[in-house]
C-alpha positions in Angstrom: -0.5 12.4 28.2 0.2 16.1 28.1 0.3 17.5 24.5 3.9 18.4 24.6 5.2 14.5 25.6 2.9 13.3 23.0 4.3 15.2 20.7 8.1 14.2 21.7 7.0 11.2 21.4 5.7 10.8 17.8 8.6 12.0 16.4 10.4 9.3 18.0 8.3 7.0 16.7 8.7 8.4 13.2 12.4 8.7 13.8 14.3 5.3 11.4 16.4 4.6 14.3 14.1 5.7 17.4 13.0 2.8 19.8 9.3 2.6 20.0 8.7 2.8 24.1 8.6 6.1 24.8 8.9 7.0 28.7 6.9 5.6 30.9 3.7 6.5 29.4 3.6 3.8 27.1 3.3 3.9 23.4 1.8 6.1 20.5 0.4 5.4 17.4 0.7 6.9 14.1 -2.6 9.3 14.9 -1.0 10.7 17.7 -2.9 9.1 20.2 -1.7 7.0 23.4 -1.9 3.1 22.9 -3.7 1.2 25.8 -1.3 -2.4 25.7 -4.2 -5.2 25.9 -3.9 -7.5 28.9 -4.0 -9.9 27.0 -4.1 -10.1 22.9 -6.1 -13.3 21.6 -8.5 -11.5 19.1 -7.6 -9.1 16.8 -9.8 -6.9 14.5 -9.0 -5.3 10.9 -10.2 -2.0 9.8 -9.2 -3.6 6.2 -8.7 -7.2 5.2 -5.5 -6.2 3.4 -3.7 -5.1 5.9 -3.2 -9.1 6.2 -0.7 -9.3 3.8 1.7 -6.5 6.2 0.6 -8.4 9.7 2.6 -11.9 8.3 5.8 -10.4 8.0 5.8 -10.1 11.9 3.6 -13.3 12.6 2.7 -15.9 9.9 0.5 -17.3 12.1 -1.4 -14.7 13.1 -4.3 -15.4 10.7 -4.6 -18.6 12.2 -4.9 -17.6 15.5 -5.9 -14.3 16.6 -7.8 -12.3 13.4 -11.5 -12.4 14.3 -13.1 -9.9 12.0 -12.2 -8.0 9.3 -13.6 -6.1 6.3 -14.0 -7.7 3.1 -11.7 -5.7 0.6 -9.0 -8.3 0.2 -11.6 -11.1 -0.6 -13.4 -8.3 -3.0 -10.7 -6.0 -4.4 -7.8 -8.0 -4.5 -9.4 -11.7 -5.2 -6.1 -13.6 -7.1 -3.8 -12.7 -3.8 -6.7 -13.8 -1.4 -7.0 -17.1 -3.3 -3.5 -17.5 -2.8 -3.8 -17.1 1.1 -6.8 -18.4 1.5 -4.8 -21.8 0.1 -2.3 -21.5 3.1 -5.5 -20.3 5.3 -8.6 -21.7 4.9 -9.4 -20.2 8.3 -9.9 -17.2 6.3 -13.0 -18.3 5.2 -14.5 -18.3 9.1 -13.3 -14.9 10.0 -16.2 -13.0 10.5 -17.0 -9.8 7.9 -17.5 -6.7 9.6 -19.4 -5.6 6.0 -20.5 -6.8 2.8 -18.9 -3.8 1.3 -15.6 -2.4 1.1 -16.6 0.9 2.9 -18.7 0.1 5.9 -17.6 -1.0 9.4 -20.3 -2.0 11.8 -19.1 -0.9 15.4 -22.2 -3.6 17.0 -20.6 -6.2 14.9 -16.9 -6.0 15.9 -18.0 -5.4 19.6 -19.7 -8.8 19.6 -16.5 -10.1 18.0 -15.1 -9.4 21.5 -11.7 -8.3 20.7 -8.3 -6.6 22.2 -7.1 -5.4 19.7 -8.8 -2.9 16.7 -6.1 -2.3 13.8 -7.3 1.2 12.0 -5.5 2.6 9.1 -4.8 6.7 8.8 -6.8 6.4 5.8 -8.6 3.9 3.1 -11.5 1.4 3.4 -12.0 0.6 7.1 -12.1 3.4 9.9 -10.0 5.8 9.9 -8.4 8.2 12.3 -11.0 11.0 11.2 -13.6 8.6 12.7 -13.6 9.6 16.2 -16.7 8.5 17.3 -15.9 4.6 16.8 -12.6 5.0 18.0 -14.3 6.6 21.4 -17.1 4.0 21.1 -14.4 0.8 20.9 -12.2 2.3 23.6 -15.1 2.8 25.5 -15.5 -1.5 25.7 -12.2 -2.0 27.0 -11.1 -2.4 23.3 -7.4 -0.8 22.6 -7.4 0.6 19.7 -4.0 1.6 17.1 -3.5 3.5 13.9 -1.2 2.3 11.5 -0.5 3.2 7.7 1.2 1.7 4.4 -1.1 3.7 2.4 -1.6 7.5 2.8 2.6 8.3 3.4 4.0 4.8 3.2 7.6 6.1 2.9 7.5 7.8 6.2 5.0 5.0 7.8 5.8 2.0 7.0 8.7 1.6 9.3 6.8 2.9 12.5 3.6 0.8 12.0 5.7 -2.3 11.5 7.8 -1.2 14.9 4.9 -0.6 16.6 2.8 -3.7 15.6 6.7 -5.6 16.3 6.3 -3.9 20.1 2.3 -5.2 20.1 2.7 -8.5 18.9 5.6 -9.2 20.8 7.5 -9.4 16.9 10.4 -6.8 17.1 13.0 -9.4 16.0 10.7 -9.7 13.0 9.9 -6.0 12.7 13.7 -5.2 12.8 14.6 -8.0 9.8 12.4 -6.5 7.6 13.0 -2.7 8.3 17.0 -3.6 7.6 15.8 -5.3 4.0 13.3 -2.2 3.2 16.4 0.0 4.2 18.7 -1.4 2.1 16.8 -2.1 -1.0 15.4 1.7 -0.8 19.4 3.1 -0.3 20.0 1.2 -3.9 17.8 3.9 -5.2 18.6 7.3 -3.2 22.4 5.9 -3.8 21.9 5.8 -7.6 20.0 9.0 -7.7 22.9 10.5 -6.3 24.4 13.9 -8.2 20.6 14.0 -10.7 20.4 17.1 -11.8 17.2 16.8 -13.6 14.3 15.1 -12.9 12.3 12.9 -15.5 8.3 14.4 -16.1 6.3 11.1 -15.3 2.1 10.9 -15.0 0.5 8.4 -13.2 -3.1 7.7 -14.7 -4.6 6.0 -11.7 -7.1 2.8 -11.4 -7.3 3.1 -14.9 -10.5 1.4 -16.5 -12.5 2.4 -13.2 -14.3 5.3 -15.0 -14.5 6.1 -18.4 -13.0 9.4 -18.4 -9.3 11.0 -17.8 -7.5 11.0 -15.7 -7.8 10.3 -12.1 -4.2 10.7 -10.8 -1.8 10.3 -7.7 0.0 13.1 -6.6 0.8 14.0 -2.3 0.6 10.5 -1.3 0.2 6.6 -1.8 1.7 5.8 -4.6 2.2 9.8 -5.7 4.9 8.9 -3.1 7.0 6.7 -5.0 7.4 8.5 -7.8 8.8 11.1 -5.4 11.7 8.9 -3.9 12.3 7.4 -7.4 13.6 10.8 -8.8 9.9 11.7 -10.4 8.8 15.0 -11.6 5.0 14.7 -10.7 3.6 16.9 -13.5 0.2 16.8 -11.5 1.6 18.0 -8.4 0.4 21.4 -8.9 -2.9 21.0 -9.9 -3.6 18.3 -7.1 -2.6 19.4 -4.0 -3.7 16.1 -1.8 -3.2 12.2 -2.1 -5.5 12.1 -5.3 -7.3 14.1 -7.1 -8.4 14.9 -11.5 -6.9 16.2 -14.0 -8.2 16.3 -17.8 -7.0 15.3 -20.9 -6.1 18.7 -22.1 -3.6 19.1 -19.4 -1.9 15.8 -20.0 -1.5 16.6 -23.7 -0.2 20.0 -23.4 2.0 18.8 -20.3 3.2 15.5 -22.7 5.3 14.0 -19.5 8.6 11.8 -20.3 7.1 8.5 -19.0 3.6 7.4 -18.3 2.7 5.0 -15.7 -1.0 3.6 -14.9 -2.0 1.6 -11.9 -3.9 -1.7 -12.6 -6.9 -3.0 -10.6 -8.0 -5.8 -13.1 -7.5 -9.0 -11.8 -8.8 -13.0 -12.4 -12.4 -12.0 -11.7 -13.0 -8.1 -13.6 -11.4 -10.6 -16.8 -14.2 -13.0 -16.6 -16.4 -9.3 -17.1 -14.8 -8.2 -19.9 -13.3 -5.1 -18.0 -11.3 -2.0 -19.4 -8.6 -2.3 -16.1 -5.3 -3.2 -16.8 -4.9 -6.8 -14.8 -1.5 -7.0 -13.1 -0.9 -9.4 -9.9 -1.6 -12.6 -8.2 -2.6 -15.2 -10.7 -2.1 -13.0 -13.9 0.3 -13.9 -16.7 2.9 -11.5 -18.8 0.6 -11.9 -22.1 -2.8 -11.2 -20.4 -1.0 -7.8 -18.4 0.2 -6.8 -22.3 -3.0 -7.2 -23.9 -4.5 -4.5 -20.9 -2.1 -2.4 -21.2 -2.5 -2.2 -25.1 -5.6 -1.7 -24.4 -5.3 1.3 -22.1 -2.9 3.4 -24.4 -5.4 2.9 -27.1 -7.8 5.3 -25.5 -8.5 9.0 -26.8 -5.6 11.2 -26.1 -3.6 8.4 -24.7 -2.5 7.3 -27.8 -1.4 10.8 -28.7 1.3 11.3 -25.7 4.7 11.1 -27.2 5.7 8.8 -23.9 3.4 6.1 -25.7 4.5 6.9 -28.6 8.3 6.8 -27.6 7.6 3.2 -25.8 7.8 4.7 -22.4 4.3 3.9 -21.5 4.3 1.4 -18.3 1.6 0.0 -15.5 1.8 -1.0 -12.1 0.3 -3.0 -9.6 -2.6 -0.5 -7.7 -2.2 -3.0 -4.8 1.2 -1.5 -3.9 -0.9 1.3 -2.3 -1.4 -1.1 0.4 1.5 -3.3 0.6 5.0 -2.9 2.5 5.7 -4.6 -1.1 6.0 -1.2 -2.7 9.8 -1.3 -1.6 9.9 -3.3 -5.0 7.4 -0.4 -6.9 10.0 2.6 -6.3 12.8 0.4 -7.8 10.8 -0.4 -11.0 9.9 3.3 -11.0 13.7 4.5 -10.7 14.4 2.1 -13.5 11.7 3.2 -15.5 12.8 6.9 -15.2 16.5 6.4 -15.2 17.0 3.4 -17.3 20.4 4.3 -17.3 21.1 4.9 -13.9 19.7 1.5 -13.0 20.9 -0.5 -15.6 21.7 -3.0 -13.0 18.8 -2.6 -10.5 16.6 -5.6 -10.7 13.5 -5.0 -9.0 12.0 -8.0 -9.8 14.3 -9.9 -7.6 13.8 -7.3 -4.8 9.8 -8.6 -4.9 10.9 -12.2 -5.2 12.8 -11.9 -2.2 9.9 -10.0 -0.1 8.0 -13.0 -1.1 10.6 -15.5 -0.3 11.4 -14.0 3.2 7.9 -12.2 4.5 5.0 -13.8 2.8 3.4 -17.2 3.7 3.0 -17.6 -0.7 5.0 -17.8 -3.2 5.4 -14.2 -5.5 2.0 -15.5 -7.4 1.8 -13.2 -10.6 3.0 -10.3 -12.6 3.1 -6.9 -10.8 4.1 -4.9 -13.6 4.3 -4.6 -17.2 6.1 -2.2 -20.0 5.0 -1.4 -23.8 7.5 -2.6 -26.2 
């Protein structure tokens, strides 16, 4: 496809409104690149097992069905929610691994899988769209290969993937019902934001317990991107000019932002190892998420920020990095940063209903919790 019609064509895709098709030559993905349609679609690989949890809005029966390999990170990092859908799915269990790690991706392997279909994310813990050799080495079977992404700019993404995946899987009704609720639950917080004339400082203190020292932070993307939509003045936005990056305690104590917000990766299985993450999600209780946050703003320094001290110290599910469930995360952070504002915005209903509507399980566990 000549550069110029590609082009064109990707920002239709990105467009809210756009249809997908573009011309005659076919569809593009969220790398840029040309999708080659599968003549048929029967077996489906994952460049991350988590990406599970965005595929069943469109088709619940999808895992059943047509997922033949996949990585292991929703098995290994997220292990309550996978519990919970291996319950639904037990066919989970026979879907072949494509590592034993959450990093590696073994090209031999998934070509043996015999698949149609290869499901790569722009970025995170499968292949991504800097890998250019296994995307070449894939398409090279006969296997069509499509980027999608939740995780590096979900705000701008999330919509296109699940329109393009809708156009893939034959799912657009599906695509379509969800993109209206994402749409309408996101306006309740650009609509209350109307007018702001200043923004609240916030810090997000990221996979907190993972390492022992501070602060590994969001800032251009993932979750950095929330914060953005929900009114947030990113105090680390200056120093970290990508997705992620560090920043030390010094900074955060001089800085002393308004409202501080860590993302939890504990779950049922780092509390059987005595861990120093913050659980929040599937199978975790309101007293257990309390205790790890306690916990957490016990640390050196942490103690000392007057957003602690002022009880406006607050964590948040880490997993929303890679769920279409973070519609939900920039309402709580609206509400945390404007409890005013959104005196009336109840975000936990917005994730019962994503539950309720998209997800083969009911919402299983607590995804965020406050200091008193």
């Amino acid at each position: 496809m000549p550069t110029l019609l590609r082009r064109l064509c990707l920002s239709l895709l990105l467009a809210p409104l756009a249809p997908l098709a573009c011309l005659a030559d076919g569809l593009i993905d969220l790398a840029g690149h040309p999708v080659k349609r599968p003549a048929k679609l029967e077996r489906i690989l994952l460049g991350e097992g988590r990406m599970l949890t965005n595929l069943v809005i469109l088709d619940r029966e999808l895992p059943r069905q047509r997922v033949v390999g996949m990585l292991d990170d929703f098995a290994q990092l997220d292990p309550g929610l996978y519990a919970q859908y291996l319950r639904v799915y037990p066919e989970l269990a026979k879907i072949s691994r494509l590592s034993r790690g959450s990093n590696g991706f073994s090209v031999e392997q998934a070509l043996a899988l015999r698949p149609d279909l290869a499901i790569f994310g722009l970025g995170g813990h499968g292949p991504d769209a800097s890998d250019v050799a296994t995307r070449q080495r894939l398409e090279a079977a006969g296997v069509s290969v499509v980027y999608i992404d939740f995780t590096a700019d979900p705000l701008r993404n999330t919509r296109p993937s699940l329109r393009l995946l809708g156009e893939l899987l034959g799912r657009q009704a599906q695509a379509d019902s969800f993109i209206r609720f994402y749409e309408a639950e996101l306006a309740k917080v650009s609509q209350g934001l109307a007018g702001l004339k200043q923004k609240t400082s916030v810090f997000i203190d990221s996979r907190v317990g993972l390492a022992l020292g501070c602060c590994e932070t969001l800032s251009n993307g993932m979750l950095g991107r929330l914060v953005d939509l929900a009114g947030g003045d990113n105090i680390a936005k200056p120093l970290v000019p990508g997705a992620h990056g560090t920043v030390n305690l010094e900074f955060l104590l001089q800085r002393q932002p308004s409202v501080y917000v860590a993302t939890a990766i504990g779950n049922p299985t780092t509390l059987r190892q005595q861990s120093a993450r913050i659980p929040l999600g599937a199978g975790i209780d309101a007293a257990t998420a309390q205790a790890g946050l306690q916990r957490a703003l016990q640390r050196e320094g942490i103690t000392h920020l007057q957003a602690v001290r002022q009880g406006r110290a607050h964590a948040l599910s880490h997993h929303f990095n890679y769920s279409a469930s973070h519609v939900a995360a920039v309402q709580v952070l609206a509400k945390w940063l404007y409890p005013a504002r959104f005196r009336s915005l109840d975000p936990q209903a917005t994730l019962q209903q994503y539950y309720a509507r998209f997800q083969p399980v009911p919402l299983p566990g607590l995804y965020w919790v406050s200091a008193p």
